[in-house]
N, C-alpha and C positions, 0 to 999 in steps of 0.2 A: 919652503913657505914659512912665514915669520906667525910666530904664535903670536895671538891678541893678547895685548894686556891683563894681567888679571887683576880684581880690584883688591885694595890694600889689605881690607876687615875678612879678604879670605870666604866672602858671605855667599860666591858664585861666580858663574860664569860673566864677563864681561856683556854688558848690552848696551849697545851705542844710540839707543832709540830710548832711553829712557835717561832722564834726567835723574842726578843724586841724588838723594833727598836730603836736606839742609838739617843738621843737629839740633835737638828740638832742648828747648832752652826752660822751658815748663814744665808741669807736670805732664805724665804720660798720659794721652789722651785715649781715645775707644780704636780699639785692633793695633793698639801699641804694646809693646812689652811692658808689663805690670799695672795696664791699664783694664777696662771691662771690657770686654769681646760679646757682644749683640747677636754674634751667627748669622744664618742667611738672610732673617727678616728682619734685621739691621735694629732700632733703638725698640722695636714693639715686639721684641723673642722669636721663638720659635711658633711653629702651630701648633696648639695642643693635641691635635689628631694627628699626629704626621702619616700622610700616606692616604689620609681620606679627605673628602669633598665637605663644606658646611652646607646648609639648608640652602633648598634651589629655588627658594623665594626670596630670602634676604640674606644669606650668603653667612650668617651666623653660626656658632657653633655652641653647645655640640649639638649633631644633628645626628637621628636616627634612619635608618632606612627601612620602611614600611612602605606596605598600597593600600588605601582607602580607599573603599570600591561603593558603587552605589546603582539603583536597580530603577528603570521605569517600566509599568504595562502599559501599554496602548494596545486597549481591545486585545485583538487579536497578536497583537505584536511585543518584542521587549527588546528594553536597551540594558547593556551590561555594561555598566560606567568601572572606570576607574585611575586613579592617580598614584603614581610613583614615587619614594622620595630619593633623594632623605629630605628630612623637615627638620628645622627645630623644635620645642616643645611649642612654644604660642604659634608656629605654622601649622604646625600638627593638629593640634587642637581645633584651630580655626577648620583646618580643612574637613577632618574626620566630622565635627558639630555639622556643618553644611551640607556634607552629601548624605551623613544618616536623617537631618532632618527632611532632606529632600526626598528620603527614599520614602519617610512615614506619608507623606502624600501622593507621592508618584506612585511608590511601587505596587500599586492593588488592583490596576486594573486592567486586569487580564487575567483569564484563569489560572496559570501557572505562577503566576506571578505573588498568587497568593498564601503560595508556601514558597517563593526563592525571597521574597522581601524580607521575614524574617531571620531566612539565614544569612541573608547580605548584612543586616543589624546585630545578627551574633558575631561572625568572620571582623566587623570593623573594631569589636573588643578590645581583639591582640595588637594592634596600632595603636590603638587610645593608649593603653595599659606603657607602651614601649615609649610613649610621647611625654604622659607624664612621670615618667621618672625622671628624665631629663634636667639638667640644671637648666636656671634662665638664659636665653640664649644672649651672645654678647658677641661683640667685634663683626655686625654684619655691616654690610654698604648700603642696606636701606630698613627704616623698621620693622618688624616680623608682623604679620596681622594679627588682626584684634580675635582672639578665642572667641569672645561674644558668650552671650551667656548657655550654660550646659543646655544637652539636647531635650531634654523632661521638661525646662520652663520656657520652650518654645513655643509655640499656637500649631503648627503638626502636632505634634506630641499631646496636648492638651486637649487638641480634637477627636484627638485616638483614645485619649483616656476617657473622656466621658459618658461615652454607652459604656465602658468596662467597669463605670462606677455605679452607671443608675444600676447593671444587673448585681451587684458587689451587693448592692442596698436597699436592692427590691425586698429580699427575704427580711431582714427587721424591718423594712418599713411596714409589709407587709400584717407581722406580730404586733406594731406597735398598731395598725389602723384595729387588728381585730381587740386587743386591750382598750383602747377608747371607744370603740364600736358599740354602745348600748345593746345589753343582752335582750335578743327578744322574748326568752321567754320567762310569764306572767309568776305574780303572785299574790294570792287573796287579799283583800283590801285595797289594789293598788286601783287607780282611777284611769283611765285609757279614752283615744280618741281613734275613729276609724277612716284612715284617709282614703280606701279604697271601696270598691262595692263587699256586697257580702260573700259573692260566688269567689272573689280573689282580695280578700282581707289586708289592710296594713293597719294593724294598728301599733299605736304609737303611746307608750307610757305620757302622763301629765299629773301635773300635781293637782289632787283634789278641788282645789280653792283656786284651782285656775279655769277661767271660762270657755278655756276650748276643750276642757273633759266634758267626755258625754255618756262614759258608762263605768263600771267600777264592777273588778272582779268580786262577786260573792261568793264562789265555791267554787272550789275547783278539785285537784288531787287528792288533797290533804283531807276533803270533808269524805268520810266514806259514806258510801249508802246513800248521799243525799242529791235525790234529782236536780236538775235546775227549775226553776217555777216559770209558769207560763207566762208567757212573755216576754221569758228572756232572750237573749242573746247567745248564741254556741259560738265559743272562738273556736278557731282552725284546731287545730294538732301540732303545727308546729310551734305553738306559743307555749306546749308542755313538755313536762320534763323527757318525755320522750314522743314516739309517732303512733299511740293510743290516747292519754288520755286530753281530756277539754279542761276549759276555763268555760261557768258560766258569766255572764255579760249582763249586769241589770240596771236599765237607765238611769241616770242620776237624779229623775225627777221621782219616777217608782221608788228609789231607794230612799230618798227622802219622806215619800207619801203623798206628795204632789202628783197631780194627773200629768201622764207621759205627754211627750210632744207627740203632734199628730205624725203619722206616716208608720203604715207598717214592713215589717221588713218581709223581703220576696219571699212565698214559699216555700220550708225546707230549712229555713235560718231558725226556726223557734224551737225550745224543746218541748217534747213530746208531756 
């Protein structure tokens, strides 16, 4: 049997099915001898992950692999969501923000569901955490989705927050209404108006020269030994410094020396 031809340059075995390739008269071009060699993915390099997958959203890279998981109660019932990746970081993101926002309203109602919500929002952390260290992602075949804004300035999240804020602000609201609160109790000289009967007493400090006062402390604690005079007035106990002693009450008309307005008060109100 006659040996085939071998070629002159020694370069290999003879192939009849393949044309020479004509002496190139130019510079050496890509996958030529002393030219730039591109590799498998020809003028756009290699992968930089070789051996793994980019984001199975937009096919971008680099992509993490994580699952974002996320919780609903119905009544009596629940659902245990969750998603797989890998992602890139703005997929990631998007997608973690979406089901933790979705969990802050879904996930409550059901009674178990009122302590797995919370863990479903702590467990989706270690995905967020892993999403954004990521670099931006780049060379995908279609946009990655929009992150949208973090989950805290969301309208879940803000409706979640609001009773955790009024009870946060009950307690100084509370200190600040008793520091504006007008103290109720009395002291000598002061001129007072009575908005209630005498059996359940409100009375209300006014300033002397104003015409809805109608009696004006003359004695009270501070005067020892000295009764109230007939006719007066007995304020409650709790208008004193403690739950024994009074404030006498004597009409503004009395106290002038003018005759009192008519009407006397029910029996039991006047001192002895």
């Amino acid at each position: 049997m006659a040996t085939p031809p071998q070629p002159e340059n020694g370069a290999g075995p003879y192939n009849p099915y393949t044309a020479p390739v004509p002496p190139q008269s130019g510079p050496p071009g890509p996958g030529h001898a002393g030219g730039p060699s591109y590799g498998a993915y020809g003028a756009y390099g290699a992968h930089p992950e070789p051996g793994r997958y980019g984001c199975q959203v937009c096919g971008a890279w680099p992509a993490a692999h994580a699952t974002v998981r996320g919780h609903q109660g119905i009544v009596v019932l629940m659902r245990f969501l969750s998603v797989r990746g890998p992602f890139c970081r703005d997929c990631g993101l998007s997608t973690y923000r979406r089901m933790s926002s979705d969990t802050l309203w879904q996930g409550w109602w059901s009674p178990l569901s009122v302590f797995i919500a919370p863990v479903t929002l702590l467990m989706n952390l270690g995905p967020r955490s892993a999403y954004r260290r990521l670099a931006p992602p780049s060379g995908g075949h279609r946009p990655a989705l929009d992150p949208g804004r973090p989950v805290w300035r969301r309208a879940p999240a803000l409706i979640l927050m609001a009773p955790v804020l009024l009870v946060l602000l009950a307690v100084p609201a509370l200190i600040l209404l008793g520091m504006v609160v007008d103290d109720p109790r009395l002291a000598t000289g002061q001129c007072v108006r009575n908005e209630g009967d005498w059996a359940e007493q409100d009375l209300r400090v006014e300033s002397c020269a104003s015409p809805r006062a109608e009696y004006r402390v003359t004695q009270g604690p501070d005067t020892a030994g000295a009764p109230c005079a007939p006719g007066d007035y007995i304020a409650d106990p709790k208008y004193g410094p403690d739950a024994f002693t009074t404030f006498c009450l004597t009409g503004l008309g009395r106290a002038q020396g003018t005759v009192p307005a008519p009407g006397a008060p029910p029996a039991g109100v006047r001192a002895a």
